[in-house]
mmCIF file as Biopython writes it, N, C-alpha, C and O atoms, coordinates in Angstrom:
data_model
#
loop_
_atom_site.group_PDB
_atom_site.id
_atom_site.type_symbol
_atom_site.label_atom_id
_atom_site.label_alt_id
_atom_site.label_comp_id
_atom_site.label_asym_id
_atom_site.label_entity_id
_atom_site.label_seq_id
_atom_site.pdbx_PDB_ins_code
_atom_site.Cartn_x
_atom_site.Cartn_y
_atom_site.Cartn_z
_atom_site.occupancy
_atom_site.B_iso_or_equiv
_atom_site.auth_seq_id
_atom_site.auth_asym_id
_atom_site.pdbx_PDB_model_num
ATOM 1   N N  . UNK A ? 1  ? -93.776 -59.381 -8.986  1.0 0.0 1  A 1 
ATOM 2   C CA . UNK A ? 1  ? -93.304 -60.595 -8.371  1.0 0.0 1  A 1 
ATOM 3   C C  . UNK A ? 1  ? -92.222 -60.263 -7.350  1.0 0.0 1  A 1 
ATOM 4   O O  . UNK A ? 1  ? -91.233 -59.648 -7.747  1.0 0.0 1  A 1 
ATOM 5   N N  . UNK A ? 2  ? -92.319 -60.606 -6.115  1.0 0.0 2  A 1 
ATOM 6   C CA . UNK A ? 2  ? -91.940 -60.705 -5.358  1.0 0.0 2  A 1 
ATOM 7   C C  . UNK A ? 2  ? -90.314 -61.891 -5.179  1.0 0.0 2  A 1 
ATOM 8   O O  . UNK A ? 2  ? -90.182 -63.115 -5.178  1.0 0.0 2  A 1 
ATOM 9   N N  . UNK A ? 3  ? -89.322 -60.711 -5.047  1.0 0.0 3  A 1 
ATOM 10  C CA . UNK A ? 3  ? -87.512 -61.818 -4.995  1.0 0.0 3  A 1 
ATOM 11  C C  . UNK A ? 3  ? -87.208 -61.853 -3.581  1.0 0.0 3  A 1 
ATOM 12  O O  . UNK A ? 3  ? -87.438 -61.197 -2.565  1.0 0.0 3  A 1 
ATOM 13  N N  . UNK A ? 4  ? -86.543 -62.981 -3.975  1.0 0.0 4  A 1 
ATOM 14  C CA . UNK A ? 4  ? -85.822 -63.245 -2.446  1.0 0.0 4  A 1 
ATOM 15  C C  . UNK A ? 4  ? -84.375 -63.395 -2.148  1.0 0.0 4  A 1 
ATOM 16  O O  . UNK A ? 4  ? -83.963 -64.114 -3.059  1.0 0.0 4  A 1 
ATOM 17  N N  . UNK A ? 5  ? -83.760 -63.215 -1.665  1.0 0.0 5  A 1 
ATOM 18  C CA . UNK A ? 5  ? -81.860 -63.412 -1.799  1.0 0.0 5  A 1 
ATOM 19  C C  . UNK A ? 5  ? -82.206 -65.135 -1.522  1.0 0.0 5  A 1 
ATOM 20  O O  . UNK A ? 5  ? -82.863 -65.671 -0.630  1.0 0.0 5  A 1 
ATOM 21  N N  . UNK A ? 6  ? -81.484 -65.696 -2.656  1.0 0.0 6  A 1 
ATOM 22  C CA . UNK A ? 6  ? -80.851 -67.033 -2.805  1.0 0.0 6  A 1 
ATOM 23  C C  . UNK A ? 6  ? -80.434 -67.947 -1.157  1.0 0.0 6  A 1 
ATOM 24  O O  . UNK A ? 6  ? -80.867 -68.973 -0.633  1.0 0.0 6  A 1 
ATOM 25  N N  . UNK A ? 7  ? -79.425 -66.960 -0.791  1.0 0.0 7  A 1 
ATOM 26  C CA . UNK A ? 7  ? -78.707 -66.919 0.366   1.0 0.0 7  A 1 
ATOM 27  C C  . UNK A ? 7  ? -79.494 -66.909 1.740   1.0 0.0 7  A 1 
ATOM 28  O O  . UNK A ? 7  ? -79.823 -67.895 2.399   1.0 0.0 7  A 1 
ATOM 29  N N  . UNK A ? 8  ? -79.688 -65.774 1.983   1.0 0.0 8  A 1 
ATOM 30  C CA . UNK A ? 8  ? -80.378 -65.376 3.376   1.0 0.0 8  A 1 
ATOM 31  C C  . UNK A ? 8  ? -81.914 -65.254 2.844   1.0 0.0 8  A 1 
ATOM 32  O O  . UNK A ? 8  ? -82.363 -64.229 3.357   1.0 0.0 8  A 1 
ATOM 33  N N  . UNK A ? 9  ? -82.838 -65.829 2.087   1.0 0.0 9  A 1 
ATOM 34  C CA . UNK A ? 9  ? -83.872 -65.060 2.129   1.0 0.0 9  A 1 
ATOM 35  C C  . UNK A ? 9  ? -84.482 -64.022 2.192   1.0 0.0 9  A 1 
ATOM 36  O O  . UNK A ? 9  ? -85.708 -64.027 2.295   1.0 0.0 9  A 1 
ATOM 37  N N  . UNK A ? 10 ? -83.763 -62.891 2.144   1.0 0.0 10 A 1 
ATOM 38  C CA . UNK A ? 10 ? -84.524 -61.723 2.792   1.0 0.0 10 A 1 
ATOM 39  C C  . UNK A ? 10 ? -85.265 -61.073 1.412   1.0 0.0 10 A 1 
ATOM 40  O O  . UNK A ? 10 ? -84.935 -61.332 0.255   1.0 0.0 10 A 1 
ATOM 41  N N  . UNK A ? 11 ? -85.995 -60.460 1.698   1.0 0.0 11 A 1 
ATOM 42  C CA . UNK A ? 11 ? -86.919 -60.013 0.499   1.0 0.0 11 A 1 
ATOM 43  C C  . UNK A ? 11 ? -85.993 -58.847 -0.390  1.0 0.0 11 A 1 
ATOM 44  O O  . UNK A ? 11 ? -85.257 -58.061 0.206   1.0 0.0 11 A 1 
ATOM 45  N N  . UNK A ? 12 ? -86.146 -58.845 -2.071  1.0 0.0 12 A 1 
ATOM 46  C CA . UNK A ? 12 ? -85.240 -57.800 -2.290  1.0 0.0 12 A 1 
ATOM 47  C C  . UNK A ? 12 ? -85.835 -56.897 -3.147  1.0 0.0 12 A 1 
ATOM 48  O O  . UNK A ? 12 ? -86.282 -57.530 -4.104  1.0 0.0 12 A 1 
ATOM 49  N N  . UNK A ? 13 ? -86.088 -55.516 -3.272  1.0 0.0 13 A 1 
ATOM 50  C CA . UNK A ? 13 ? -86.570 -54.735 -4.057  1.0 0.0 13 A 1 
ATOM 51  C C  . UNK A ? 13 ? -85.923 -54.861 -5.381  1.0 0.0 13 A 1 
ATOM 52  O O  . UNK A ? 13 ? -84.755 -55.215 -5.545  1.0 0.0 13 A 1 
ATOM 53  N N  . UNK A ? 14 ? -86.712 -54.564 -6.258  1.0 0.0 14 A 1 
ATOM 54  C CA . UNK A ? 14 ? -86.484 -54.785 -7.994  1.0 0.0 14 A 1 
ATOM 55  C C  . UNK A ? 14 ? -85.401 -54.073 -7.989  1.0 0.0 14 A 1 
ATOM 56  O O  . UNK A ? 14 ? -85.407 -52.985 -7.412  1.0 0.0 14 A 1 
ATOM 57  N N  . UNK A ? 15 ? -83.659 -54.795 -8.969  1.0 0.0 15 A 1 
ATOM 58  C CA . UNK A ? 15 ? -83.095 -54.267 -9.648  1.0 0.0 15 A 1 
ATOM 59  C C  . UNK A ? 15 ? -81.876 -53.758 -9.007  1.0 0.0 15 A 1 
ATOM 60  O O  . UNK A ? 15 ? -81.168 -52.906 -9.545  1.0 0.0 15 A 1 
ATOM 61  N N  . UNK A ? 16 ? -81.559 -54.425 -7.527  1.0 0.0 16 A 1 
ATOM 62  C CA . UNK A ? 16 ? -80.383 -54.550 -7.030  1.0 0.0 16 A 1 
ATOM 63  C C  . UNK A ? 16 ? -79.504 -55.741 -7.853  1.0 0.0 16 A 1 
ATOM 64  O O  . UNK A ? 16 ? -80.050 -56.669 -8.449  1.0 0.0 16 A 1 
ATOM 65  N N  . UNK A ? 17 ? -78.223 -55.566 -7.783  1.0 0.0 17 A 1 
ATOM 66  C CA . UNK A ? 17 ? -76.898 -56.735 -7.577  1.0 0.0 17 A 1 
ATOM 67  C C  . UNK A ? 17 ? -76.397 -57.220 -6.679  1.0 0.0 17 A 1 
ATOM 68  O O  . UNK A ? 17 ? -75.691 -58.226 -6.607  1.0 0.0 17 A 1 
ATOM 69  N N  . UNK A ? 18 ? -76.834 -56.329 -5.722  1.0 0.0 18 A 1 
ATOM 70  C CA . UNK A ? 18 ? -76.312 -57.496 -4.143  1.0 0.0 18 A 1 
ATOM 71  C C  . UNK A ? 18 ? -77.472 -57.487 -3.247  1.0 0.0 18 A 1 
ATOM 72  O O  . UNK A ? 18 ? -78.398 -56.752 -3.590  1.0 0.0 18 A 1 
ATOM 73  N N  . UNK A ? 19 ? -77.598 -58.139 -2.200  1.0 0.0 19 A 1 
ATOM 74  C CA . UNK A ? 19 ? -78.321 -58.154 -1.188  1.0 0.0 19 A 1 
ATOM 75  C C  . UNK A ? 19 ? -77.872 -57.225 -0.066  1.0 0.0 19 A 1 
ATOM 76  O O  . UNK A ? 19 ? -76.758 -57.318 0.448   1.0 0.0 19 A 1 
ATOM 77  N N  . UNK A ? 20 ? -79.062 -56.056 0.399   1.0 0.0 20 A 1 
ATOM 78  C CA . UNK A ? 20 ? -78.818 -55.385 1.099   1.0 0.0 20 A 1 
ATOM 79  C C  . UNK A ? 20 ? -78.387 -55.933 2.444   1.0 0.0 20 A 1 
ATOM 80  O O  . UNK A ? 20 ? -77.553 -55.373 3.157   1.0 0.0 20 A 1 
ATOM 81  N N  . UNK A ? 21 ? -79.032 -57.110 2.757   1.0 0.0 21 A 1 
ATOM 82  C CA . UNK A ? 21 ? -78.853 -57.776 4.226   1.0 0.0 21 A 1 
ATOM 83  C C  . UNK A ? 21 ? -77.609 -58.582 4.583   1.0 0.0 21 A 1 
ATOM 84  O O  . UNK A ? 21 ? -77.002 -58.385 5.636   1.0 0.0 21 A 1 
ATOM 85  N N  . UNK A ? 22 ? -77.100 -59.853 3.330   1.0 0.0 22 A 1 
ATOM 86  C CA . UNK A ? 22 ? -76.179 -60.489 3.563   1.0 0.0 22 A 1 
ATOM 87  C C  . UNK A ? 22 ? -75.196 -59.620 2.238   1.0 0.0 22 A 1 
ATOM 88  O O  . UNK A ? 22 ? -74.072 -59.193 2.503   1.0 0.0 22 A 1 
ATOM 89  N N  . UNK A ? 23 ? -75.517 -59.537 1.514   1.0 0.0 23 A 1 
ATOM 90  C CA . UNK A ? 23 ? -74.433 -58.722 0.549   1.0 0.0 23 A 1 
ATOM 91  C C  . UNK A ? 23 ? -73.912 -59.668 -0.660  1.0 0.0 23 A 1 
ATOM 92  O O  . UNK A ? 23 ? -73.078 -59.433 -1.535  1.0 0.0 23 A 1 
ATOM 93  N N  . UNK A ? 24 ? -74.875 -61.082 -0.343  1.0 0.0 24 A 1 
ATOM 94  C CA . UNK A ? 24 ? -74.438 -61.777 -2.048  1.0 0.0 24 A 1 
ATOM 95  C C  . UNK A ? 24 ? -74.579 -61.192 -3.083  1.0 0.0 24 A 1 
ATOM 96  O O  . UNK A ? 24 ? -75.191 -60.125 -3.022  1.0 0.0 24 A 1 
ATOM 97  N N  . UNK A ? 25 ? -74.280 -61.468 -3.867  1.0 0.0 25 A 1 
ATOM 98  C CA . UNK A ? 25 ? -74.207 -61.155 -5.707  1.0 0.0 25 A 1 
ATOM 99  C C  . UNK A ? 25 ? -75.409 -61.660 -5.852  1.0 0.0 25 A 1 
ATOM 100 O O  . UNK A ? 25 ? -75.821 -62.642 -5.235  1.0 0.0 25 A 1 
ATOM 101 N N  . UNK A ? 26 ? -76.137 -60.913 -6.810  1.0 0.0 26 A 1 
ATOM 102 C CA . UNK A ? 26 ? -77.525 -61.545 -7.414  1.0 0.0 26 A 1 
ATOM 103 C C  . UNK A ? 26 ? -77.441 -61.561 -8.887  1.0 0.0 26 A 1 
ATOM 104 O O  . UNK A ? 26 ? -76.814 -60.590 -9.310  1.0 0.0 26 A 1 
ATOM 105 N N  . UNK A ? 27 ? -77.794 -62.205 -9.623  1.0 0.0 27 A 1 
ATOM 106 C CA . UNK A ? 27 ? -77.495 -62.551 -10.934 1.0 0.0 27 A 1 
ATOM 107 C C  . UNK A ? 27 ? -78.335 -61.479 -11.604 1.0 0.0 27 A 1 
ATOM 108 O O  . UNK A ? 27 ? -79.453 -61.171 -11.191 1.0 0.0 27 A 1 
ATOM 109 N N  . UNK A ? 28 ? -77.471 -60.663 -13.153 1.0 0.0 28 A 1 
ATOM 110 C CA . UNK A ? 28 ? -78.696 -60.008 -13.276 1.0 0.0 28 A 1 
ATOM 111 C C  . UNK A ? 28 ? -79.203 -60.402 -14.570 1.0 0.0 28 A 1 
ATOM 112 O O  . UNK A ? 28 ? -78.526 -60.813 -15.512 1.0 0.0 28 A 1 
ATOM 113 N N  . UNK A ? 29 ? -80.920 -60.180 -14.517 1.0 0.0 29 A 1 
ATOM 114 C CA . UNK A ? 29 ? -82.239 -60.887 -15.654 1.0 0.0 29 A 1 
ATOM 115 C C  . UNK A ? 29 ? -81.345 -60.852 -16.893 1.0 0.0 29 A 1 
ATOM 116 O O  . UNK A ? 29 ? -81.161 -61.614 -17.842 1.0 0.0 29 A 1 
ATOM 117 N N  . UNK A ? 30 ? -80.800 -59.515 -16.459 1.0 0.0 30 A 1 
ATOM 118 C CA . UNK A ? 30 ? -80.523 -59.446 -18.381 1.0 0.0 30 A 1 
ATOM 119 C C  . UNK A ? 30 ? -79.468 -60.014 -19.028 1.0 0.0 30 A 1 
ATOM 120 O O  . UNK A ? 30 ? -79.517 -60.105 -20.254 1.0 0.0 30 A 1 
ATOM 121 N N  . UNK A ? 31 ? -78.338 -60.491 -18.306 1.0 0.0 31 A 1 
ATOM 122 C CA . UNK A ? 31 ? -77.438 -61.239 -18.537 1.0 0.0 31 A 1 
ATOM 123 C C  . UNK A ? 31 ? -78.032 -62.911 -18.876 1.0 0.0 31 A 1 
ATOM 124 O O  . UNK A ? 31 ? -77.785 -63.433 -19.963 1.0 0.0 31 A 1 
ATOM 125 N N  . UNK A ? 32 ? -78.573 -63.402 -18.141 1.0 0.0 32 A 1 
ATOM 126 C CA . UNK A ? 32 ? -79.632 -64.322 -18.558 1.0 0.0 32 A 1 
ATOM 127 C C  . UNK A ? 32 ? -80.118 -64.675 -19.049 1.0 0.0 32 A 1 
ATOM 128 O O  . UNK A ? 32 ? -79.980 -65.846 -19.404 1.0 0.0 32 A 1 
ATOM 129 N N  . UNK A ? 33 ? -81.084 -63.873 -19.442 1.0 0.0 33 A 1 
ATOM 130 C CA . UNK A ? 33 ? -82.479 -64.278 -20.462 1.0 0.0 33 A 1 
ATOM 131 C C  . UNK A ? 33 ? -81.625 -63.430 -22.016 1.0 0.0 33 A 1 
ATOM 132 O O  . UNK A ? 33 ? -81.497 -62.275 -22.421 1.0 0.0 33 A 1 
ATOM 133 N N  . UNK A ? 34 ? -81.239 -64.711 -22.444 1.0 0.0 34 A 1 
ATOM 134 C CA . UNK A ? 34 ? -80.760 -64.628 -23.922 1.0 0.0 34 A 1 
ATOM 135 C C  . UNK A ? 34 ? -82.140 -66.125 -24.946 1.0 0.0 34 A 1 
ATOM 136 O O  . UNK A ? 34 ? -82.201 -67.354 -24.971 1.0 0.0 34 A 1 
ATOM 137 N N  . UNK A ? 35 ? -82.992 -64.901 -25.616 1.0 0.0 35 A 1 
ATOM 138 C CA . UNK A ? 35 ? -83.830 -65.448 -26.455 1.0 0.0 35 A 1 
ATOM 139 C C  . UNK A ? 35 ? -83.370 -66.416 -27.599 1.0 0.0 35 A 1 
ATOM 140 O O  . UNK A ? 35 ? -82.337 -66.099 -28.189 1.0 0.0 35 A 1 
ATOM 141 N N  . UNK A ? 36 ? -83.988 -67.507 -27.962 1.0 0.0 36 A 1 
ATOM 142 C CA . UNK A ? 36 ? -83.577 -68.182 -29.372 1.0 0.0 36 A 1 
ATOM 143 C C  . UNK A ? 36 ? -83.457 -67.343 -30.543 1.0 0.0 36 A 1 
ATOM 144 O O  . UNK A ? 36 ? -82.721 -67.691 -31.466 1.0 0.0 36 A 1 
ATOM 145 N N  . UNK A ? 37 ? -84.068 -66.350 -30.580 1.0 0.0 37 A 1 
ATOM 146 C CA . UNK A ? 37 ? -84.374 -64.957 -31.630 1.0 0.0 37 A 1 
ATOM 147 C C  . UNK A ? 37 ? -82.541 -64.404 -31.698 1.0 0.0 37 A 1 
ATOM 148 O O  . UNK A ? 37 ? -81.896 -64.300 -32.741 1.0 0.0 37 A 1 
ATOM 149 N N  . UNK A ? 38 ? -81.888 -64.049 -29.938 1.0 0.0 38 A 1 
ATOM 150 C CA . UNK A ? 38 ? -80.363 -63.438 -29.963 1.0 0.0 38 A 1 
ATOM 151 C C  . UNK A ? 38 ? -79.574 -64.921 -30.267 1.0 0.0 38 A 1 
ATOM 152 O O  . UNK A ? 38 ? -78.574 -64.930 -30.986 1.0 0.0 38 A 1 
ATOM 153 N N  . UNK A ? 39 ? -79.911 -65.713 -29.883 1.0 0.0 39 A 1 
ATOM 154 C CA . UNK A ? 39 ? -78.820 -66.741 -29.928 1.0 0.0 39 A 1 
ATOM 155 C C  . UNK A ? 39 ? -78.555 -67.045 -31.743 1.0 0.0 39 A 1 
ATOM 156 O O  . UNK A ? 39 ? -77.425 -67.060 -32.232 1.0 0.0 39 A 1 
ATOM 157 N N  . UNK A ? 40 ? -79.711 -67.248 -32.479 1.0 0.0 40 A 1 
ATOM 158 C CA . UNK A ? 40 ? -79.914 -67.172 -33.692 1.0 0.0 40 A 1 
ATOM 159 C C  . UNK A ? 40 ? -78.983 -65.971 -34.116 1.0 0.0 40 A 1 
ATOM 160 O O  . UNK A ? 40 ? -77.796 -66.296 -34.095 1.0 0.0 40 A 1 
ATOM 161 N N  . UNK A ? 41 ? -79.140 -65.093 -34.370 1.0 0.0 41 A 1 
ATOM 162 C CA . UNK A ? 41 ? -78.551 -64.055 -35.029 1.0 0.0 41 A 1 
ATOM 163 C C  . UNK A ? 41 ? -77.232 -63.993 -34.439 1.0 0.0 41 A 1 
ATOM 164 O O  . UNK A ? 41 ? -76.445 -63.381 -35.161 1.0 0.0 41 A 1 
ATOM 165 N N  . UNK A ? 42 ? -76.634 -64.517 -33.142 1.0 0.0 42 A 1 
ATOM 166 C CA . UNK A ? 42 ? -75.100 -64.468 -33.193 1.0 0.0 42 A 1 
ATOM 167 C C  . UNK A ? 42 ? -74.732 -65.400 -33.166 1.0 0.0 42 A 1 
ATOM 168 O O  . UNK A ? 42 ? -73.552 -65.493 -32.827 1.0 0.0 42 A 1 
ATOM 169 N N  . UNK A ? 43 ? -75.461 -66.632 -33.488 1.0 0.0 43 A 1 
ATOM 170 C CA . UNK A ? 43 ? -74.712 -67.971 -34.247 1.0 0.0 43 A 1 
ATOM 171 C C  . UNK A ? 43 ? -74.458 -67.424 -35.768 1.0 0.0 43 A 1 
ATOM 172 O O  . UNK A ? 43 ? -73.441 -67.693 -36.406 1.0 0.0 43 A 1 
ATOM 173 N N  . UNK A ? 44 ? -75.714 -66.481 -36.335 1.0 0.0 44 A 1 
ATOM 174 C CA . UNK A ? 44 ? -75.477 -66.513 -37.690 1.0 0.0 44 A 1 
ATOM 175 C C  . UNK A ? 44 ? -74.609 -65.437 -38.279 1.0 0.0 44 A 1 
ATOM 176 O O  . UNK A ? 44 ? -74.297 -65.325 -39.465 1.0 0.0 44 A 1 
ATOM 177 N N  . UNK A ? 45 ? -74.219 -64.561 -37.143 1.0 0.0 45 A 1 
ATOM 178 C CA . UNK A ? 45 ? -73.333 -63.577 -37.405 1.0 0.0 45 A 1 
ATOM 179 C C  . UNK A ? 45 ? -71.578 -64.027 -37.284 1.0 0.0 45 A 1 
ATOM 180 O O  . UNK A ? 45 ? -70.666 -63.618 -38.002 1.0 0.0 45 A 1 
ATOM 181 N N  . UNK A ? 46 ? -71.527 -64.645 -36.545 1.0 0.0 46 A 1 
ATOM 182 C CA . UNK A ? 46 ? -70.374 -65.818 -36.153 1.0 0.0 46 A 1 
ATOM 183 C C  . UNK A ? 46 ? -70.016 -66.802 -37.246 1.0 0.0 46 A 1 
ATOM 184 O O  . UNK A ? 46 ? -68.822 -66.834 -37.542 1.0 0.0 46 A 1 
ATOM 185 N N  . UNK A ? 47 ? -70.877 -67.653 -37.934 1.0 0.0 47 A 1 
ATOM 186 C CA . UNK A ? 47 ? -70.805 -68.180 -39.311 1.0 0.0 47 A 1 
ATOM 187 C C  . UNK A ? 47 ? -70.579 -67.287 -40.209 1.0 0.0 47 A 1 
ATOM 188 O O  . UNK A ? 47 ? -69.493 -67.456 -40.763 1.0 0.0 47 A 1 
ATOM 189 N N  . UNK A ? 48 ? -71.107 -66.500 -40.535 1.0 0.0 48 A 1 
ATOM 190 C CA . UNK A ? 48 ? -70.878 -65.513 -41.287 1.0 0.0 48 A 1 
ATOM 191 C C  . UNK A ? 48 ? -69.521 -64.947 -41.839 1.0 0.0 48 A 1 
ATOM 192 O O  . UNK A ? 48 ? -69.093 -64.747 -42.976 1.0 0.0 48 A 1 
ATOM 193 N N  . UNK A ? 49 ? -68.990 -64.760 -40.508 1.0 0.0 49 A 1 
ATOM 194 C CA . UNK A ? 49 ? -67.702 -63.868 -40.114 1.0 0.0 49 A 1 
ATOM 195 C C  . UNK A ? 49 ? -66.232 -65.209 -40.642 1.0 0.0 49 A 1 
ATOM 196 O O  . UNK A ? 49 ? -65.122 -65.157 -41.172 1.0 0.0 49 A 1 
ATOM 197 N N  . UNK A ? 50 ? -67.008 -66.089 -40.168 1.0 0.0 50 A 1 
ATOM 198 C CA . UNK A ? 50 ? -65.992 -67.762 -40.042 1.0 0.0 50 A 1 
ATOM 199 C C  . UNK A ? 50 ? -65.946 -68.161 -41.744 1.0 0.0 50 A 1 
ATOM 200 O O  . UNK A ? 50 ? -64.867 -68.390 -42.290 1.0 0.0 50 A 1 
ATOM 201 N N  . UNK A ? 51 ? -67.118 -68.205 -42.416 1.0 0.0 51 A 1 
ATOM 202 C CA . UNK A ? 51 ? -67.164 -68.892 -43.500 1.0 0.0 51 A 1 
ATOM 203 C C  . UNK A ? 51 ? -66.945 -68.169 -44.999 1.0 0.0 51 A 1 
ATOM 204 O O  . UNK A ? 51 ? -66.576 -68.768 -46.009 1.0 0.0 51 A 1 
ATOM 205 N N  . UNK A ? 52 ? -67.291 -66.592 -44.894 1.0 0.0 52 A 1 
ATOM 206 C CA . UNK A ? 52 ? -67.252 -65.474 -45.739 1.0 0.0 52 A 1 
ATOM 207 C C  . UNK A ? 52 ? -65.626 -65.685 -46.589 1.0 0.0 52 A 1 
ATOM 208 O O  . UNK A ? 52 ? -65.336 -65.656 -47.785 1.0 0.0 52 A 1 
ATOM 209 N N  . UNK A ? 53 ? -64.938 -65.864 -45.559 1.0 0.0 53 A 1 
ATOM 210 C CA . UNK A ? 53 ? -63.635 -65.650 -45.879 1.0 0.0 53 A 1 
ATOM 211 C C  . UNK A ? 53 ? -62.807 -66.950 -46.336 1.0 0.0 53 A 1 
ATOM 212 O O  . UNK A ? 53 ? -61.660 -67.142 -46.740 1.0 0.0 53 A 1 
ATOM 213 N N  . UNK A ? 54 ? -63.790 -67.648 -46.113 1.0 0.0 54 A 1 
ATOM 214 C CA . UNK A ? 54 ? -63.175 -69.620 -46.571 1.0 0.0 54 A 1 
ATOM 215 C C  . UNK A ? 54 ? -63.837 -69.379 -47.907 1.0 0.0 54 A 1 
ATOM 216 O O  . UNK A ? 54 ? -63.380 -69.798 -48.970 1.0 0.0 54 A 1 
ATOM 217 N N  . UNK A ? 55 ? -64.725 -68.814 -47.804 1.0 0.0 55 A 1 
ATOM 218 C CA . UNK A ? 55 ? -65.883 -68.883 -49.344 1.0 0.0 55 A 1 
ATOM 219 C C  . UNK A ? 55 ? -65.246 -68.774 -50.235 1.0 0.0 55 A 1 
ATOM 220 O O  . UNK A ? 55 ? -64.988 -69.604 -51.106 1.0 0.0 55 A 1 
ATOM 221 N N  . UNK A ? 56 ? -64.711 -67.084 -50.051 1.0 0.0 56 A 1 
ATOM 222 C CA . UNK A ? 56 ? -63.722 -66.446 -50.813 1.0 0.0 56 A 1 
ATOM 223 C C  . UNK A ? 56 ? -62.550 -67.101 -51.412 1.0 0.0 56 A 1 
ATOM 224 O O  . UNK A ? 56 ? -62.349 -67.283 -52.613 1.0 0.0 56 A 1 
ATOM 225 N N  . UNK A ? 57 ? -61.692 -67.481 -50.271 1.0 0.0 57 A 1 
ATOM 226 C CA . UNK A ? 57 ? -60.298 -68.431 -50.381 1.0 0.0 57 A 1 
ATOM 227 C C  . UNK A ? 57 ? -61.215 -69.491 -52.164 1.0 0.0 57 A 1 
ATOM 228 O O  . UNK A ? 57 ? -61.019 -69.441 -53.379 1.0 0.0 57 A 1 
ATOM 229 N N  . UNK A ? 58 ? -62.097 -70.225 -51.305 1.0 0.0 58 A 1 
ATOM 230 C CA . UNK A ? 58 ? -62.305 -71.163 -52.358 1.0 0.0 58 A 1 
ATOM 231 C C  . UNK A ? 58 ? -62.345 -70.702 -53.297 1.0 0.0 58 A 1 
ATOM 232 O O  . UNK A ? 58 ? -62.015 -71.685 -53.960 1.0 0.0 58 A 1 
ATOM 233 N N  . UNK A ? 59 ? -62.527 -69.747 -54.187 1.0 0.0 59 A 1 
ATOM 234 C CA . UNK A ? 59 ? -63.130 -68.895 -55.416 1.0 0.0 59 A 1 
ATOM 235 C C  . UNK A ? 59 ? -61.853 -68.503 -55.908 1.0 0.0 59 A 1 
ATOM 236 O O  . UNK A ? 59 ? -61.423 -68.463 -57.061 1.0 0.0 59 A 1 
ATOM 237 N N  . UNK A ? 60 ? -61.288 -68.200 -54.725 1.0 0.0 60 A 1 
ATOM 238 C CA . UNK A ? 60 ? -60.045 -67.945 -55.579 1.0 0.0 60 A 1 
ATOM 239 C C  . UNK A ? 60 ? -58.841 -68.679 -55.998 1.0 0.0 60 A 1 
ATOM 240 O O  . UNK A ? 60 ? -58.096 -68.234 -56.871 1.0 0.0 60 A 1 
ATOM 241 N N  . UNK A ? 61 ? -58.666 -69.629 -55.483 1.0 0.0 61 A 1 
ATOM 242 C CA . UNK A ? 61 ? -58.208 -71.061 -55.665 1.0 0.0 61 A 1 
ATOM 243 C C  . UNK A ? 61 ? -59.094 -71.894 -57.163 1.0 0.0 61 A 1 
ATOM 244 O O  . UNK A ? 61 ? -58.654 -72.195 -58.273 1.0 0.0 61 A 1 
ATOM 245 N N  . UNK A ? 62 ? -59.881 -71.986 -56.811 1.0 0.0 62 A 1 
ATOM 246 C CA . UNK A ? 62 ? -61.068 -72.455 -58.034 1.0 0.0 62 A 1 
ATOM 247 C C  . UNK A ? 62 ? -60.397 -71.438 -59.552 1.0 0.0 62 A 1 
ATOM 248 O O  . UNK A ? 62 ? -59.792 -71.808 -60.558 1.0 0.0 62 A 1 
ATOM 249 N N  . UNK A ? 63 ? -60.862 -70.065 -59.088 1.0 0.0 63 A 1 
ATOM 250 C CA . UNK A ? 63 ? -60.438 -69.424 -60.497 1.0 0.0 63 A 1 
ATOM 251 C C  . UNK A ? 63 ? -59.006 -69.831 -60.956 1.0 0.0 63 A 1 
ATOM 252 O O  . UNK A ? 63 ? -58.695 -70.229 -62.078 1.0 0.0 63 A 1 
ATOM 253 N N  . UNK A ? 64 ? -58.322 -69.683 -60.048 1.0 0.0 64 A 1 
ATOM 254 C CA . UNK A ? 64 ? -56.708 -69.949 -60.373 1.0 0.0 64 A 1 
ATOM 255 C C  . UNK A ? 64 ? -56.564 -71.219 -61.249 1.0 0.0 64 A 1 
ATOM 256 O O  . UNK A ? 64 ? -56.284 -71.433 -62.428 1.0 0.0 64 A 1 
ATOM 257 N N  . UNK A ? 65 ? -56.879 -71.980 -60.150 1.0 0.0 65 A 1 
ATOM 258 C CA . UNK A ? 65 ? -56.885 -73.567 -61.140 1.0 0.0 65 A 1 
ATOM 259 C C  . UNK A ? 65 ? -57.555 -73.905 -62.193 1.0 0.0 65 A 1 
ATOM 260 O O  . UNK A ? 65 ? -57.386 -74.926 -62.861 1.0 0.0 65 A 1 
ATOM 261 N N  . UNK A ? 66 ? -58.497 -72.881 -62.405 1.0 0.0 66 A 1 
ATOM 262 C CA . UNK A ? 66 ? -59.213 -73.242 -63.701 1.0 0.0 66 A 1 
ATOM 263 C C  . UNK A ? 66 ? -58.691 -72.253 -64.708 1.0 0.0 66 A 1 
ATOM 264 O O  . UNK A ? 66 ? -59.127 -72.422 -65.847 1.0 0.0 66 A 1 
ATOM 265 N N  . UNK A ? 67 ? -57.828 -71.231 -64.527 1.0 0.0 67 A 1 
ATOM 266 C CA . UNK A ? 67 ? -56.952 -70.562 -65.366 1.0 0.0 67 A 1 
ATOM 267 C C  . UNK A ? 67 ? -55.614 -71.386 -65.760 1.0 0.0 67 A 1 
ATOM 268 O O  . UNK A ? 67 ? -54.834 -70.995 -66.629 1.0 0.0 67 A 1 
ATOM 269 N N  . UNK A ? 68 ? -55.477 -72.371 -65.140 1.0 0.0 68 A 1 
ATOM 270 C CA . UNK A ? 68 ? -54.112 -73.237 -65.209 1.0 0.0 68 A 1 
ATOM 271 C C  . UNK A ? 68 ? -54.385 -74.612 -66.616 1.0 0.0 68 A 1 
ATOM 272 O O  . UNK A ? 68 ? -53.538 -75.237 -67.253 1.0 0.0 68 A 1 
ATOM 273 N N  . UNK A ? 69 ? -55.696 -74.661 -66.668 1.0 0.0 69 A 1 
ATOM 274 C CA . UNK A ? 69 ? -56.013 -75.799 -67.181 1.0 0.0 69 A 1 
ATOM 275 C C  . UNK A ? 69 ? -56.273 -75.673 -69.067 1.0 0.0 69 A 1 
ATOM 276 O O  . UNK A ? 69 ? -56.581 -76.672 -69.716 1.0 0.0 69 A 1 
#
């Protein structure tokens, strides 16, 4: 498939960041194309990281208070 600069049109060979002709920034694919498959696994790695440690807290609060009773 055939790219084009955004900007000036000019045609651009695969796998530059700028345009050889006008010299814009070109966005790159891979920064981009983030799959539901990556977004999934660093929502669930992010929860993970967030809730592991509330879990805990609770358990240990829980044991305490139920050693009090």
């Amino acid at each position: 498939m055939v790219e084009y600069c955004p900007k000036c049109n000019a045609q651009l060979p695969p796998g530059l960041q700028k345009c050889p002709a006008c010299g814009h920034r070109l966005r790159s694919k891979s920064m981009d194309e983030y799959t539901l498959k990556d977004i999934f696994w660093l929502t669930a790695a992010i929860l993970g990281i967030v809730l592991l440690p509330v879990l805990i807290l609770i358990g240990i609060v829980w044991l305490i208070l139920s050693q009090l009773k």
